[in-house]
C-alpha positions as CSV (number, residue, x, y, z in Angstrom):
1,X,121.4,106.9,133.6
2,X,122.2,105.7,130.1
3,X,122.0,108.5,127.6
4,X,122.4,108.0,124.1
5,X,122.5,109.1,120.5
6,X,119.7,107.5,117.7
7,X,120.5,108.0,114.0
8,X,118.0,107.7,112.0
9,X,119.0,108.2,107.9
10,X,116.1,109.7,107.2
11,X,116.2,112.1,104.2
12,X,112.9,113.6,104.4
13,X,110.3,113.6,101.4
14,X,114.0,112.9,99.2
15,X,114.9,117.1,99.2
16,X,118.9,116.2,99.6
17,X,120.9,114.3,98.8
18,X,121.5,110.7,99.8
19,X,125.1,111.5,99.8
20,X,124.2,114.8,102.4
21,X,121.8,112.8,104.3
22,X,124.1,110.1,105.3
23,X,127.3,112.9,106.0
24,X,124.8,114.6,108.3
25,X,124.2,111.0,109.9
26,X,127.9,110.5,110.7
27,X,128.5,114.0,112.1
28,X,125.9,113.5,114.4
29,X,127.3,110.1,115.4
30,X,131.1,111.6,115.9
31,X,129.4,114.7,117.5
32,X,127.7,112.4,119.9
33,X,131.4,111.1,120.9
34,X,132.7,114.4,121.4
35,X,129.7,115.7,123.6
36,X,129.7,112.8,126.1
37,X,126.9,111.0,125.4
38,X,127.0,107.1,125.8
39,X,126.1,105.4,122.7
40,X,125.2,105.7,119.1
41,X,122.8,103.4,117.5
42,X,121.8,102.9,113.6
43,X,118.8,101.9,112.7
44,X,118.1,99.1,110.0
45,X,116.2,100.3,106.8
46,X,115.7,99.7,103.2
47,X,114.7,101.2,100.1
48,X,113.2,104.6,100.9
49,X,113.4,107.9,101.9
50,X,111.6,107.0,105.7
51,X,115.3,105.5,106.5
52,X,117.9,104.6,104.6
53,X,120.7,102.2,106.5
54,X,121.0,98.4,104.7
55,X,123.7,97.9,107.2
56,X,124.1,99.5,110.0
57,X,127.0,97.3,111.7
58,X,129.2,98.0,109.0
59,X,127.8,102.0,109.8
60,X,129.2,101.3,113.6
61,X,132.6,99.9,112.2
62,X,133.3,102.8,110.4
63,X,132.3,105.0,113.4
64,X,134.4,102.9,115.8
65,X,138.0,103.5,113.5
66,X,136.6,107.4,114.2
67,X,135.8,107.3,117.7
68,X,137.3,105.8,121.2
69,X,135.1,105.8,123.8
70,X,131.2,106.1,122.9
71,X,129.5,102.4,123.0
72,X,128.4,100.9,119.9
73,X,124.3,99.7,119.2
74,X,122.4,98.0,116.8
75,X,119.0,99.8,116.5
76,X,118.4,97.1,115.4
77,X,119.2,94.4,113.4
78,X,115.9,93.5,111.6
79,X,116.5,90.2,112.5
80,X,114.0,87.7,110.1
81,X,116.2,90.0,107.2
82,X,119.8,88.6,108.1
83,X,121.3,85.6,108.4
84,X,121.9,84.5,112.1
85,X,125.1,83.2,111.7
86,X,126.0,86.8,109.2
87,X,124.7,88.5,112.8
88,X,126.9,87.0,114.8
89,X,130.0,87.6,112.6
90,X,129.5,90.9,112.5
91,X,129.0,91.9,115.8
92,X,131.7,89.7,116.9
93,X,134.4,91.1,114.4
94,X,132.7,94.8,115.5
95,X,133.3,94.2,119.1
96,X,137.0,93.1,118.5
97,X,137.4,96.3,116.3
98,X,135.8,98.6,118.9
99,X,137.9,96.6,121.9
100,X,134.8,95.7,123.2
101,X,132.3,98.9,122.8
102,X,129.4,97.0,120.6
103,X,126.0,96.4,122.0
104,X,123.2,94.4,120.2
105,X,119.9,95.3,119.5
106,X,117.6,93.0,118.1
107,X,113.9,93.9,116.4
108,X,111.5,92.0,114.1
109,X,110.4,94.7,111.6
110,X,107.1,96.4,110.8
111,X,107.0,97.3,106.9
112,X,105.3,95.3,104.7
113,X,107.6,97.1,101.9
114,X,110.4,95.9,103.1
115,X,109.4,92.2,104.1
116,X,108.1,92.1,100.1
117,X,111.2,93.2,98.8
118,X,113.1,91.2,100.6
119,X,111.1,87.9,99.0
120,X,110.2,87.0,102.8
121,X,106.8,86.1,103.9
122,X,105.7,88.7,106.7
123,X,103.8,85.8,108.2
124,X,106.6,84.1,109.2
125,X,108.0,87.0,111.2
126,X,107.5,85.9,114.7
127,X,108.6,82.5,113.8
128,X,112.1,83.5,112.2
129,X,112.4,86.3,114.9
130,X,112.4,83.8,117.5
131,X,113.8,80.8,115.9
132,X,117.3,83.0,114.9
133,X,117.7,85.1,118.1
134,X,117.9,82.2,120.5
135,X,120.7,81.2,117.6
136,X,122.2,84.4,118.2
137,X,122.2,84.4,121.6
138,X,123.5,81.0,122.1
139,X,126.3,81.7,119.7
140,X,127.6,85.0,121.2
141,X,128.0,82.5,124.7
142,X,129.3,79.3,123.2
143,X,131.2,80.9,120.7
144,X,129.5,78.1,118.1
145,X,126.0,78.1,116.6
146,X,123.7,75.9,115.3
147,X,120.3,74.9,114.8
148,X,117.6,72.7,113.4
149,X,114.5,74.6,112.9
150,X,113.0,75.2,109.6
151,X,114.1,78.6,108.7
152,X,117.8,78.7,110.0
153,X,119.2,74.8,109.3
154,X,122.8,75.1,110.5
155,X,125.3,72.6,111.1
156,X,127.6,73.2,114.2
157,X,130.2,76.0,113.2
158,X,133.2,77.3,115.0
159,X,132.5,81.4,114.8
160,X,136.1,83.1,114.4
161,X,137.4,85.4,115.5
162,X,136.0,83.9,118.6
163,X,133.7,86.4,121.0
164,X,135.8,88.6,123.5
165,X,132.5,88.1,125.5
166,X,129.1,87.3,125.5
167,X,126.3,90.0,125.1
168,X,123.6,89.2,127.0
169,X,124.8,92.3,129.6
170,X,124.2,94.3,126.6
171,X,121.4,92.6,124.6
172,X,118.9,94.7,124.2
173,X,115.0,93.8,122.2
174,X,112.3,96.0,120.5
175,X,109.3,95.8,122.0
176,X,106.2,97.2,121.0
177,X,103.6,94.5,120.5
178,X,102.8,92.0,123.7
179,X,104.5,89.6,121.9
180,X,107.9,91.1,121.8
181,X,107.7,92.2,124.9
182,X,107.4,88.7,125.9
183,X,110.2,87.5,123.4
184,X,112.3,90.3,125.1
185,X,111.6,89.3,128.3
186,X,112.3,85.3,127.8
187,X,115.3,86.2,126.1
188,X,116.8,88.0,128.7
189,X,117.2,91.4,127.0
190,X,116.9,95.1,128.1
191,X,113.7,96.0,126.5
192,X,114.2,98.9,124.1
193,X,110.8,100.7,123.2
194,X,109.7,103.9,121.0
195,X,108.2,107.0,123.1
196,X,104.5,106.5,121.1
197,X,101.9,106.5,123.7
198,X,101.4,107.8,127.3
199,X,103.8,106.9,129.9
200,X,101.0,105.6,132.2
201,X,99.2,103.5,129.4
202,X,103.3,101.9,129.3
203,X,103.6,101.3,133.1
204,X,100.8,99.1,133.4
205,X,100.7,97.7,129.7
206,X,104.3,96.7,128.2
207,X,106.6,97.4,131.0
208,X,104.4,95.6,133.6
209,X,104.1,92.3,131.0
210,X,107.8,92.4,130.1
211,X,108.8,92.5,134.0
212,X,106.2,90.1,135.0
213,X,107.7,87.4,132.5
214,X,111.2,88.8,132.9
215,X,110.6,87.7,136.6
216,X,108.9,84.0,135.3
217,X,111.5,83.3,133.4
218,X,114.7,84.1,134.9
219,X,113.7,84.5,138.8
220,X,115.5,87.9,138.8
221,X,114.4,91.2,139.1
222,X,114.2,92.8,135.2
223,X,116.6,95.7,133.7
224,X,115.6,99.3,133.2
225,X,113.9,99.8,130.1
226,X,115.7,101.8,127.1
227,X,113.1,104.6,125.4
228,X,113.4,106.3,122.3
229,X,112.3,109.8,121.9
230,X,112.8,112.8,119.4
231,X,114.4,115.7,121.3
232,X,114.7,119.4,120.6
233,X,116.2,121.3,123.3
234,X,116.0,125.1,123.4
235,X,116.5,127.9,125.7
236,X,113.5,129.6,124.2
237,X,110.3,127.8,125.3
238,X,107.9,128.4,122.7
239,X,110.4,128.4,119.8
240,X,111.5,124.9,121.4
241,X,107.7,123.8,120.9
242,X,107.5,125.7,117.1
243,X,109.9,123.7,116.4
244,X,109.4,120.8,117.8
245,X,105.8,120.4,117.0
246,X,106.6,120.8,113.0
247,X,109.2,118.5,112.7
248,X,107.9,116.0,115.3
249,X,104.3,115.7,112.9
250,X,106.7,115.7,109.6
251,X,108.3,112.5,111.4
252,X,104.8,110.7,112.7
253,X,103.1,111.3,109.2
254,X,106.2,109.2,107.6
255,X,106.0,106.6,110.2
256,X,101.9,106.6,109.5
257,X,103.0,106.1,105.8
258,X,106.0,104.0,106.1
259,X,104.3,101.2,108.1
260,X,100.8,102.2,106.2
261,X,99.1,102.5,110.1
262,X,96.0,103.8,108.7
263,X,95.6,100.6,106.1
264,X,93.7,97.5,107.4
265,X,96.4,95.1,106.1
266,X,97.7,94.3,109.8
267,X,94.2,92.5,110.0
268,X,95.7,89.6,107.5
269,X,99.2,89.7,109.1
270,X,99.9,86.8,111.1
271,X,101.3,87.9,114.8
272,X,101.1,91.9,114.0
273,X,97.2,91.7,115.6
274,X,98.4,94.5,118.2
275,X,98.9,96.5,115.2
276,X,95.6,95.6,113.5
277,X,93.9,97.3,116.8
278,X,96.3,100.2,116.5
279,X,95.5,101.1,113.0
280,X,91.6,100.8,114.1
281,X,92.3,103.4,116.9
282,X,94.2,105.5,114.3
283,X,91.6,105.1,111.8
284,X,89.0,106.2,114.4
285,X,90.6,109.2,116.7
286,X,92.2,110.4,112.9
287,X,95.5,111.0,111.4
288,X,95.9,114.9,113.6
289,X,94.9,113.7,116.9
290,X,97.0,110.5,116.7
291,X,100.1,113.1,116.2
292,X,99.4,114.7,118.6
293,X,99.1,112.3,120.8
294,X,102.4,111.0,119.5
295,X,104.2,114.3,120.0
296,X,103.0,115.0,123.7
297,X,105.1,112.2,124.5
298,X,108.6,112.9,123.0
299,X,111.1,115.1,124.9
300,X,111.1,118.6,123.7
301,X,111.3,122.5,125.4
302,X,113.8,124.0,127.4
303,X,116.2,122.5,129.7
304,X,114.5,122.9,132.6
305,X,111.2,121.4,130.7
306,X,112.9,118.6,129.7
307,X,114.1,117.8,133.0
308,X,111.2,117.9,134.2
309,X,109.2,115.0,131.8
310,X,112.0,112.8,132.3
311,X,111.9,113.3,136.2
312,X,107.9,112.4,135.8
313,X,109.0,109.4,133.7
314,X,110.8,108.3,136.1
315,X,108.4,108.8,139.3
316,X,106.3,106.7,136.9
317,X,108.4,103.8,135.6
318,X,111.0,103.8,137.7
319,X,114.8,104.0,136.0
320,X,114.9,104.0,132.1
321,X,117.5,104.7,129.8
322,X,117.0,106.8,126.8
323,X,118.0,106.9,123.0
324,X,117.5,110.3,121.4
325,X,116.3,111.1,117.9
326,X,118.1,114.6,117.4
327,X,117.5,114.9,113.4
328,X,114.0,114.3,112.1
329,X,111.4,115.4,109.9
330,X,113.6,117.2,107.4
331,X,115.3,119.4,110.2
332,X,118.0,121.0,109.4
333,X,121.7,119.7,110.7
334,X,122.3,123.2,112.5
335,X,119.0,122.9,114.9
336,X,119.8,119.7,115.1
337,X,123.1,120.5,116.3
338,X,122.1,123.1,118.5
339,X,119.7,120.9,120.3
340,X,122.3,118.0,121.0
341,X,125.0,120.4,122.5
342,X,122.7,122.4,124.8
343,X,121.1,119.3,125.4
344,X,124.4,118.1,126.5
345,X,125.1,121.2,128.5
346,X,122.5,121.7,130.6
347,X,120.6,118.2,131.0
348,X,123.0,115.8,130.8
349,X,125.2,116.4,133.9
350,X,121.7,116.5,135.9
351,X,120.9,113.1,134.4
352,X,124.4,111.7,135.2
353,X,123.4,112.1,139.1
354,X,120.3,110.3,138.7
């Protein structure tokens, strides 16, 4: 079972330092190497306090001159914000840096703040998401790229250094929506999703359309999915859920505001109509019971707790893979800490036999 480390940049309601919040980042990442988990992943984000990260494959080269073994994930490159053939350079060049450690995740993006101060149309979302990661794709195989659609125009060119290998045993999509499920499954990636909602309500919504048109199009059976969850790991059962339950709400209330969930602006968005419903259903149940709701779901208690949800997970959905959120909500780098080594000591080893 894939285990793994999700940074997030997030310096909560602005009371650090930028400077602080991004050293706390890369001590997590380097103490993620040194505890034996199996990969580190950046996230892409711009302009606030929610997450600060403009780049995070230059984030994984620096990690990858401080580490030797831990693998290497986008999470994820944003991908109607980049150039396709600037993607595929720099996960290339990060690949031959790391001797082969990098892994790419690819997502479409959810903030209307960021698409506007970008200059990009969040309209043409799906459309650039799909036009550039077949680009991508093709490029990391062929070791050229090209294309003629109407957002990425590009003559055939040579990439260099060439790939050490292709990705696409390590290509992993966001999915939330249908429609990137779908996009994730056609594309042939690992679909990579955010704990948000009961695990039943996943099983027979997005897992079961992602393996249904994983199977359509590639007449195989489809990968384990890859879920992202906030952790807190304690030996103390109800100060694991104190804990937990504050900085798990801090966290849902700047997602709420980041991606303005409880705004009706999704309803004019073209291709974000899941998220039009969504914000309804938020809008309607109101802002408390959607968090908690939201924090049910994540991985939190003591170790024994913890094993347990993920052994339920897995009755449920079958295998899965997991990304965890250690540092959240304006918790403090020692919990946070403290969390990821017990976490390390006392669940990890059980999950390694599964």
């Amino acid at each position: 079972m894939h285990v793994g480390v999700l940074l997030i940049f997030q310096n909560f309601m602005g009371r650090v330092d930028d400077a602080d919040m991004v050293g706390d980042e890369i001590r997590l990442a380097l103490l993620a190497e040194e505890l034996g988990y199996d990969s580190v992943w950046p996230p892409e984000h711009h302009f606030t306090d929610y997450s600060s990260c403009p780049d995070n494959l230059q984030v994984l080269s620096y990690i990858a001159g401080r580490t030797s073994r831990i693998r290497l994930g986008t999470g994820a490159v944003i991908v109607p914000w980049n150039d396709p053939l600037r993607v595929v350079e720099k996960i290339v060049l990060l690949d031959h840096l790391s001797e082969g450690r990098a892994i790419l995740g690819l997502g479409r993006g959810l903030s209307r703040h960021e698409y506007e101060h970008f200059g990009i149309d969040m309209d043409s979302s799906r459309d650039r998401f799909d036009e550039a990661t077949r680009m991508i794709v093709d490029a990391l195989d062929t070791g050229f790229i090209e294309g003629d659609g109407p957002y990425y125009p590009q003559i055939r060119t040579e990439i260099r250094p060439r790939p050490r290998a292709g990705f696409r045993d390590r290509l992993y999509a966001v999915g939330l929506s249908p429609e990137s499920v779908e996009q994730a499954a056609k594309l042939g990636a690992r679909l990579m999703t955010f704990s948000q909602q009961p695990w039943e309500i996943y099983k027979d919504g997005p897992l079961a359309t992602y393996q249904k048109t994983f199977r359509e199009a590639h007449g195989q059976e489809p990968l384990a999915p890859m879920t992202g969850d906030l952790m807190f790991c304690h030996h103390d059962a109800a100060r694991a859920e104190e804990i937990a339950m504050e900085h798990m709400s801090n966290y849902f209330l700047t997602i709420a505001r980041h991606y303005e969930l409880m705004s009706d602006h999704f309803q004019k968005a073209k291709g974000y109509e899941y998220y039009a419903s969504a914000a309804e259903l938020f809008a309607a149940v109101g802002v408390e019971t959607a968090a908690q709701t939201y924090c049910s779901v994540q991985t939190f208690g003591t170790p024994d707790q913890i094993l347990e949800k993920l052994r339920d997970r897995r009755e449920l959905i079958g295998d899965f893979g997991v990304i965890l959120i250690s540092k959240y909500g304006g918790m403090p780098f020692e919990l946070a800490e403290q969390s990821l080594r017990l976490f390390s000591e006392e669940v990890l080893p059980e999950l390694r036999s599964w």
